[in-house]
N, C-alpha and C positions, 0 to 999 in steps of 0.2 A: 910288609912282606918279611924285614926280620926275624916281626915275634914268630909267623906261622915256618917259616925255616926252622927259626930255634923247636917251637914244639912238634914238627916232624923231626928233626932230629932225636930229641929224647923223648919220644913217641910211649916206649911199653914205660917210661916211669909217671905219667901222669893220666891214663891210660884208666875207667873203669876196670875193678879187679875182673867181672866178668868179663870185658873184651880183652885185659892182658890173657887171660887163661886159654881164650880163641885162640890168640894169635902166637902162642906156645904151642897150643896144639895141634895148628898149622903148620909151621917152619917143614917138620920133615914129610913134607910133601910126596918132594922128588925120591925121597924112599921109595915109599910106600909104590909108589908108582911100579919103580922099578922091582917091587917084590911082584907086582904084578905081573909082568914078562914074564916071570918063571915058574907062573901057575900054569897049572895042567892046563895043554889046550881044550881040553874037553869044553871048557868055559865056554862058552855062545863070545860070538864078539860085542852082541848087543849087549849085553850084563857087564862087559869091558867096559864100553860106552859108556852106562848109566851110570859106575862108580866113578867116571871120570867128571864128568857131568855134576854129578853133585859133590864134589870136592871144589871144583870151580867155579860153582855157584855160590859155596860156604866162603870159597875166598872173597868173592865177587859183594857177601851181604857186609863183611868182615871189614870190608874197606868201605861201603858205602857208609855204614856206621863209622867207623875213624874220622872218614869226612866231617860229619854231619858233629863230632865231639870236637874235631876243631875249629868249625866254623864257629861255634857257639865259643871255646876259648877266645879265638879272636875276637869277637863280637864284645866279650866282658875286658877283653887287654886295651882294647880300643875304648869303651865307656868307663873304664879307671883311668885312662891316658887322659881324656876330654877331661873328668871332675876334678884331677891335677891341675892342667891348665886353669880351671875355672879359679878354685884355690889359689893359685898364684895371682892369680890376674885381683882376685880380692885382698889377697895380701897386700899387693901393691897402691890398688886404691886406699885402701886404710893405713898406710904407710906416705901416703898422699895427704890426705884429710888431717894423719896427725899433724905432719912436717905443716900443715895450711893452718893449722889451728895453733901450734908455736909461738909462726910466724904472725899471726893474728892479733896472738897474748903481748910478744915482745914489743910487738911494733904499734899497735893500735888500742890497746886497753887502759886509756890512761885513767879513767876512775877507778881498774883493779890494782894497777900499779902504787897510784896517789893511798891508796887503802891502806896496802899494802907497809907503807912508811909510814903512816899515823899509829897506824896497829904494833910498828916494831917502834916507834916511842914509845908507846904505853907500856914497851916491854922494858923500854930502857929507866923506865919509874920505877913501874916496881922490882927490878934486880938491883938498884937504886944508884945505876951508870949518871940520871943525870935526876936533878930534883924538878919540881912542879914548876921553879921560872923559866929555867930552860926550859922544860918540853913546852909549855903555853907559845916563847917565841918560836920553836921549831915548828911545830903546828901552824902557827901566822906563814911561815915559810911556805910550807906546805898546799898551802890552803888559796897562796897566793897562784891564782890561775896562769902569771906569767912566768912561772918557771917550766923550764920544761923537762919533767920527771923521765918522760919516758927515754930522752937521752943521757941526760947526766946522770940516775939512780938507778936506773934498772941495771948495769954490770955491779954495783954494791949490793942488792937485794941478794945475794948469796954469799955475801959476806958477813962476820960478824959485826955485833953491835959499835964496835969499837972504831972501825973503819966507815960504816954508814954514818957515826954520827960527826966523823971528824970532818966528810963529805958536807953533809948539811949544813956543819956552822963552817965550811967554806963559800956555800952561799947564799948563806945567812944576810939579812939585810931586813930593814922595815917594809912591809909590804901591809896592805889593808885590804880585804875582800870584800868585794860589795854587795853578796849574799846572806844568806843566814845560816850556821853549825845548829842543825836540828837534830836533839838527839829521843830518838824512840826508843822507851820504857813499856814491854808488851809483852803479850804472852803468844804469837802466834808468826809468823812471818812465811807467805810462799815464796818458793817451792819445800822448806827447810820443815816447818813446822803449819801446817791448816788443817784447822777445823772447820771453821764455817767463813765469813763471808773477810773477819780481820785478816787474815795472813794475806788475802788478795789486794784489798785496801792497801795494806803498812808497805807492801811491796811497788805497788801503780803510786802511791803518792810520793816515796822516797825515788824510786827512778825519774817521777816528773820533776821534782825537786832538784835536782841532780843536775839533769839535763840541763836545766837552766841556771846553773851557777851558783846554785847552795851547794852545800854539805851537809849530807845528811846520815848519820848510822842509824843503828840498832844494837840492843842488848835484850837478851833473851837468857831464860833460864835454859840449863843442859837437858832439856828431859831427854829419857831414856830412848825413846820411840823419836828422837832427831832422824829426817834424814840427809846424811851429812855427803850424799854426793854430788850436789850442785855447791858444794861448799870450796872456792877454791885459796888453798891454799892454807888448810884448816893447820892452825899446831899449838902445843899446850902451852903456857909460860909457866917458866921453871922456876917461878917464884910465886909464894902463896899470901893473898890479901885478908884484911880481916874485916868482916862484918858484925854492926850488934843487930843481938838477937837474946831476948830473956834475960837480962842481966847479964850477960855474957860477951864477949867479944869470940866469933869461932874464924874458920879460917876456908878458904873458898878456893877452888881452881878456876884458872883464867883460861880460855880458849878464846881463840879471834880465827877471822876466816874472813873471805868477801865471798857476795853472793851476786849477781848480777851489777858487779859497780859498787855494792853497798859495803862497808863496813858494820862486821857484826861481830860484837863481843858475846859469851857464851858462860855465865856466870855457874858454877856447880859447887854446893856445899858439900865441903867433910863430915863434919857429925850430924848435920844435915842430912845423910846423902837420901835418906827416902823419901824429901818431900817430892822429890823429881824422878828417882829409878820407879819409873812406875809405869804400866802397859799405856796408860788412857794420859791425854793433858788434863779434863776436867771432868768431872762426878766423883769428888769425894767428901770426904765428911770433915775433913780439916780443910777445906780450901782457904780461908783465910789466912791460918798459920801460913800454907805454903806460898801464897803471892804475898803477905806483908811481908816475909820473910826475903823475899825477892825486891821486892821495892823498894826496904831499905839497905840489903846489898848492893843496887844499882847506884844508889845517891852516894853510897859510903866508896863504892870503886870510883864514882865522878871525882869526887874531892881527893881520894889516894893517886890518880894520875894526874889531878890536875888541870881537869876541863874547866872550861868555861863557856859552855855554849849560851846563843842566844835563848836557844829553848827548848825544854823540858818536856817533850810531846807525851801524852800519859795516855791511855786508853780503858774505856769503861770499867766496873769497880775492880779490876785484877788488880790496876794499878794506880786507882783514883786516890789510894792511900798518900800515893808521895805529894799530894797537894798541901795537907798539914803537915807530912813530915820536911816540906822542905823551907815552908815558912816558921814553923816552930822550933825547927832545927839547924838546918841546913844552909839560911839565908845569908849568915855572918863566914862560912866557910870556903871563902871566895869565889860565892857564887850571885852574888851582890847585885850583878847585871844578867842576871838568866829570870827569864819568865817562865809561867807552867801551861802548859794547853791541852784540856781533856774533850778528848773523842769519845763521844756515846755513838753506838751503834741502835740503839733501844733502853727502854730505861725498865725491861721485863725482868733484870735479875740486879739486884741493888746490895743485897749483901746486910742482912743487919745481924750484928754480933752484939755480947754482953761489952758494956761499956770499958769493964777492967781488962779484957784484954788488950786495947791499946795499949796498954804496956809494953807489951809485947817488944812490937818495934822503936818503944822509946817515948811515946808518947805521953802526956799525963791525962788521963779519964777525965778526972774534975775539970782539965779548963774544956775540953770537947763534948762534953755531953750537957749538952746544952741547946736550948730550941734553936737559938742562932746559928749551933755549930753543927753538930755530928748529930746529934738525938731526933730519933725518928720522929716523923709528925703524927701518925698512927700509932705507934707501940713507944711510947715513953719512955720506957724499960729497956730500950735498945738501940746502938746507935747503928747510922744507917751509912754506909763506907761511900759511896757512890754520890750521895748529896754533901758528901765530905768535900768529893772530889770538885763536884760544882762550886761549892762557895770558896775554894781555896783556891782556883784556878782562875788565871787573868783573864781566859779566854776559852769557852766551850763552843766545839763544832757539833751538832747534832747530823749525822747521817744518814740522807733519804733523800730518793730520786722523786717523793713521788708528796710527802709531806710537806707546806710551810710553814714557817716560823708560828703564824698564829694557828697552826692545828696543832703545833707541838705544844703552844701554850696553853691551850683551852681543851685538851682532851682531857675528858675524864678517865681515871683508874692506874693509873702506875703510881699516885701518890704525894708527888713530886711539884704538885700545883705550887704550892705557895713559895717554894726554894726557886721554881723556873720564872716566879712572877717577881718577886724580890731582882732576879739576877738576868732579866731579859738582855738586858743592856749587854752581855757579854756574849749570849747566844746567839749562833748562825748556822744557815743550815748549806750542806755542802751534797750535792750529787756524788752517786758513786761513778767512780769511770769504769775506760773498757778498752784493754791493750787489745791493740789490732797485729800486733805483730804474727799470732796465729790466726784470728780469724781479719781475711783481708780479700776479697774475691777478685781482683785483682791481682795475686800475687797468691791466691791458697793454691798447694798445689795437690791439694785432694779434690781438683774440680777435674770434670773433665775439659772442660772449657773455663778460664775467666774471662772476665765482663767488669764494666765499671759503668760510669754515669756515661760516659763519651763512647762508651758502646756496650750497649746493653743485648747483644745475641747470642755472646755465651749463656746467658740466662735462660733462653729458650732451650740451648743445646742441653743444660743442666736438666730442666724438666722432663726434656726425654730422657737424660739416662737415667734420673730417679723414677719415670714412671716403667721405665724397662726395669730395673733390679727389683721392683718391689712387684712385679706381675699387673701392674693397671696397665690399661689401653694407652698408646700413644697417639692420643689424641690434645693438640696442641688446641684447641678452644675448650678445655676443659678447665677448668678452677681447680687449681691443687692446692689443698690446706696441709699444712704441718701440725705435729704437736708433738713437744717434748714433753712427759711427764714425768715429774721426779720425785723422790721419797721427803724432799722440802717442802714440795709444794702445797697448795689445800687446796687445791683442784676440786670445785661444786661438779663433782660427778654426774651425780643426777638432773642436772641443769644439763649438760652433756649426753647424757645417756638419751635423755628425755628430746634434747633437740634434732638428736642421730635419727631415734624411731619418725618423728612426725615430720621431720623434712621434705623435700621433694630432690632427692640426690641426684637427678638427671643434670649432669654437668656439671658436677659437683665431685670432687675425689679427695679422700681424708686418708694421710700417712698418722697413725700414731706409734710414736717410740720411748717404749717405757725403761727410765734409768733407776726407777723405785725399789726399794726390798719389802717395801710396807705389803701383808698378804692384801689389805683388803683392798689399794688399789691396781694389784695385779690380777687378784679374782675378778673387780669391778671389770678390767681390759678382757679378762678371758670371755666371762658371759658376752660384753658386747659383741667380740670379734666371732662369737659362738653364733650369738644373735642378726647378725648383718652379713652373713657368710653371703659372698655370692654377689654381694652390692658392691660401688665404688670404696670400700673402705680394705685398709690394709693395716697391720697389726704385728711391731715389730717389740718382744716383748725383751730384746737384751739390747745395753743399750753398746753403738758400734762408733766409733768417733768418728770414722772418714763417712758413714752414714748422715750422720746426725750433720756434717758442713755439706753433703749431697740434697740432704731434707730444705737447708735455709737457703742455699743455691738455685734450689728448684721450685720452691713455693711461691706462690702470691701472697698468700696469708700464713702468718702463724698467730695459731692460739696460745696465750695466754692467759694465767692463771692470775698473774699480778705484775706491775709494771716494778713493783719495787722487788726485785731480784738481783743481787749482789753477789750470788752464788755460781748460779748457770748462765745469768745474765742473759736471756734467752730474747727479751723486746730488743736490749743493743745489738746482738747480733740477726736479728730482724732488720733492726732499718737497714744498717749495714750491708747484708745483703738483698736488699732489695726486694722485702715483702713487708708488709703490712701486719704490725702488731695490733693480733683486736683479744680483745677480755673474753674468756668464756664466758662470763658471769657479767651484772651489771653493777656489784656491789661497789666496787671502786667510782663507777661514775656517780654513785651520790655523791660523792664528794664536790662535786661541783656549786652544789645548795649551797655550801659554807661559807658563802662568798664574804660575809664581812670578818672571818676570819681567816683568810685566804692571801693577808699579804706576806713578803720576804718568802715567794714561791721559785724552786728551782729554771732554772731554763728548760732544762730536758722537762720538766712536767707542761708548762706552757705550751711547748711544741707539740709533745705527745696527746693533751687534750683532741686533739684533731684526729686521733683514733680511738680516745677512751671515749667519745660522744658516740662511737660507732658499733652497730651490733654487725654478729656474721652476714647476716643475711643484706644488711644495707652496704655491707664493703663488697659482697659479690654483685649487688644492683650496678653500683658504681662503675664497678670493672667492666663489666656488661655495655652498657648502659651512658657508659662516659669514658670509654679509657683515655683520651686523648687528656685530660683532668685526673685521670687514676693518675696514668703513667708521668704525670709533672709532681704529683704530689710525691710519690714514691721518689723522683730523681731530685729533687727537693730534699727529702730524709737521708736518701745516700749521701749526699754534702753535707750534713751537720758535723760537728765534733765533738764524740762526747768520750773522748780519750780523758786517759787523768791529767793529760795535759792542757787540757779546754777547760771549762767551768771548775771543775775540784779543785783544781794547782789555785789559779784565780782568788776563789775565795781562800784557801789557806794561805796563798801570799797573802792575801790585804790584811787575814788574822795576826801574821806576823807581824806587818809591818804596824800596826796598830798595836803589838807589845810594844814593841821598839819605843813609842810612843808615851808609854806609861811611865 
């Protein structure tokens, strides 16, 4: 009532120009009027009348407009009043959430915290506040799980170096950890730095690690394309280390940060600097140069600050290098009790270079190129960086959900037979895991219902809303298949296309949702959804992420392309929620024939057998057919654990503790 007082008061200044110019024109009314009185009576009094009439009518339209412009004023003073409120009231939450997240860091962070004092030793090395015996015993300080950081250090943590470290060797004491300092040598790390399947790995294993009472960082080169806001507490150190490189010793900037818990150093060359300012991490023509150059910066900052960890985790040929350079080299540089551990993910990219560039990073040609050493068993003429990495390391994990140990050894075509047969003894094979923290049906809250083992009716409820948003019938005896498709995968299309056409889709309803950029399996999706119009199939060609957890919420089945996926991970998040991972294809189930090569087989693949033996059509029989046996089997799979804390942590602890060992 205010605003509209206030704007009838100053009425003619807000006023369209046309109704100001009425309402001037109006005012002398009562003139006029009275000029009228002193017109000749001749006038008719009717003609009196009519002028009267329609002056009171011009007031009468004059004013209903006015109205009609303030209502509409109020109407927008009142909808700017509300988006105010709204603003505020979000201000306030965000002023909530930060104040929560603070409190969160200060009080409950103790792996960022714990980081956080390892990272400002390394700082106090190299400004050279304390030398490499010191920080070793700070470190044991540190490291010893019963202090407790987050009271006694965290008001030092914004103080200088001088005051934190006088803190420390306050309470300083012998302490021994009964974990393992695992330090990762890699080229990839999520959410900071991925490409493909490492950055999700280096990330699930170091958190599983963690958790359970190791120590674990990371050190990564600075590429330019970092992204550094999951990075907390990222800052430069103001003193510069030196790495060889060519004959040369050059000079490197340090950066540290923690990332979920982790410790991660952040290595970036000066005269260097373009092996890393660059759009892409890999496709280029010097890649060698630029990971040797990186691998022996990592070893050369280990021994300038003064580590000593148990072990030297290295990851397929980026950094398979540091396996001879740290027995050749680096052994006697008190690093005497550290062992090296290389992770193949595949053995499809191996790296073979002219023998003389070993040099490079220090190394001498003549003692490595050699059939025992580095020199390719195919190309003589070249050594092979990646079966370097094999025979110098005390311990190789090979990585596969879905491979054993004797397919790894007996497969033909990477090469690599007679170095994997010499050096069995050291390989293992490890599943990949699969944080549940996002995908968790139970607790996701892009469902419209969750659901778990001990009550499974959100799941139904999920089916309707995915068969509501995608336009199928909400018909609850219907079979609802999923499929994600994505530009990884090698999806047998036509195996697909071909099963779509000849099917008998009567109770049968297929979601597909393509995450691909490849044309030709987005043309293959268009034709079919071209082709099937009108049938139970539906065809969602962008891919939508609260979608895509509505698709695994609401399906019985999803197809698969391959069980070994590390990327999208698309079968774990199947069992997970509660559908049934089955193969498009049947190519993976031969793998069953190979049975006398078939031992040191993962867990997850054991279990999974029980749907790779299955085609579409025999998992809809079942369903049909048996659910009381479906739905045990399915609640069966939702219990398993194939977190990186289950089987992967597992066998990489037993890898360790078997350095330990050596």
């Amino acid at each position: 009532m205010a605003i509209l007082a206030s704007c009838l008061y100053h009425l003619p200044h807000f006023l369209p120009k046309t109704s100001r110019r009425r309402s001037i024109g109006a005012l002398p009314i009562r003139s006029r009027l009275e000029a009228h009185d002193n017109m000749e009576f001749s006038q008719t009094s009717s003609s009196q009348s009519e002028l009267q009439s329609s002056d009171v009518w011009q007031l009468f339209t004059e004013a209903q407009q006015n109205i009609l412009y303030l209502n509409k004023q109020r109407m927008v003073a009142v909808e700017e009043l509300n988006k105010a409120k709204e603003e505020i009231q979000t201000l306030h939450q965000r002023i909530e959430n930060l104040e929560a997240g603070k409190h969160e860091y200060t009080g409950g962070d103790k792996s960022s915290i714990l980081w956080e004092v390892l990272l400002r030793i390394d700082s106090m090395v190299l400004t050279g506040l304390i030398d490499g015996g010191d920080a070793s015993d700070l470190r044991r300080l540190v490291m010893d799980s019963k202090v407790s950081f987050p009271d006694d250090v965290v008001p030092l943590l914004q103080k200088r170096d001088a005051e934190l470290l006088a803190e420390l060797r306050r309470l300083s004491r012998q302490s021994k950890r009964s974990g393992f300092h695992v330090v990762h040598v890699c080229t990839e790390m999520e959410p900071v730095v991925s490409v493909g399947s490492l950055g999700s790995y280096v990330t699930g294993i170091s958190r599983a690690l963690q958790r359970k009472g190791n120590l674990v960082e990371v050190i990564l080169p600075k590429y330019k394309s970092l992204d550094l806001t999951m990075v907390q507490g990222l800052q430069e150190i103001q003193s510069e280390f030196y790495s060889y490189f060519n004959g040369q010793l050059h000079g490197n900037k340090i950066w540290t940060g923690v990332v979920y818990g982790i410790g991660v150093t952040f290595l970036e060359p000066l005269y260097y600097s373009s092996l890393f300012n660059r759009e892409m991490v890999y496709g280029y023509s010097d890649e060698f140069e630029r990971f040797t150059y990186f691998s022996r910066a990592s070893l050369d900052y280990l021994v300038k600050v003064g580590k000593h960890p148990d072990v030297i985790h290295i990851h397929n040929w980026e950094t398979a290098i540091i396996g001879p350079l740290f027995w050749d080299i680096f052994i006697n540089q008190g690093l005497s009790a550290t062992r090296i551990l290389l992770t193949c993910q595949d053995f499809a990219s191996q790296c073979l270079e002219q023998p003389e560039k070993l040099a490079l990073c220090g190394l001498d040609p003549s003692r490595l190129n050699r059939p025992d050493r580095l020199q390719d068993h195919s190309k003589a003429h070249l050594v092979n960086i990646l079966k370097g990495g094999i025979i110098y390391s005390n311990k190789v994990i090979f990585l596969s959900s879905i491979n054993s140990k004797g397919r790894i050894l007996w497969s033909p075509g990477h090469g690599l037979e007679p170095t994997l047969s010499s050096h069995k003894d050291k390989l293992v094979v490890a599943p990949y895991g699969f944080d549940q923290t996002m995908w968790d049906p139970s607790r996701d809250e892009l469902l419209p219902e969750n659901f778990s083992v001990s009550d499974m009716k959100g799941k139904g409820i999920c089916k309707s809303s995915l068969q509501q948003h995608v336009g199928l019938s909400e018909d609850a005896s219907s079979i609802l298949v999923g499929c994600i498709v994505s530009e990884i995968s090698d999806v047998d299309l036509e195996s697909l296309l071909g099963f779509l056409r000849l099917a008998d889709l009567r109770g049968i309803q297929f979601l597909f949702m393509g995450v691909s950029r490849l044309p030709s399996i987005d043309n293959a999706l268009q034709s079919l959804s071209e082709e099937l119009e009108g049938k139970n199939v539906r065809f969602i060609n962008k891919y939508d992420e609260a979608l895509s957890h509505l698709i695994f919420g609401g399906s019985e089945i999803i197809l698969c392309h391959t069980y070994e996926d590390p990327v999208l991970q698309v079968p774990l998040k199947a069992i997970r929620y509660g559908a049934a991972p089955i193969l498009v294809t049947s190519i993976e189930r031969r793998f069953r024939h190979f049975v006398e090569h078939d031992f040191g087989s993962t867990q997850f693949f054991k279990y999974i057998s029980a749907f790779s033996n299955m085609s579409l059509m025999q998992a809809v029989d079942e369903i049909r057919n048996m659910p009381s046996e479906w739905s045990r089997k399915i609640e069966e799979a939702m219990l398993e654990d194939f977190t990186w804390d289950a089987e992967c942590y597992n066998v990489h602890i037993s890898a360790y503790e078997s350095l330990k060992n050596l």
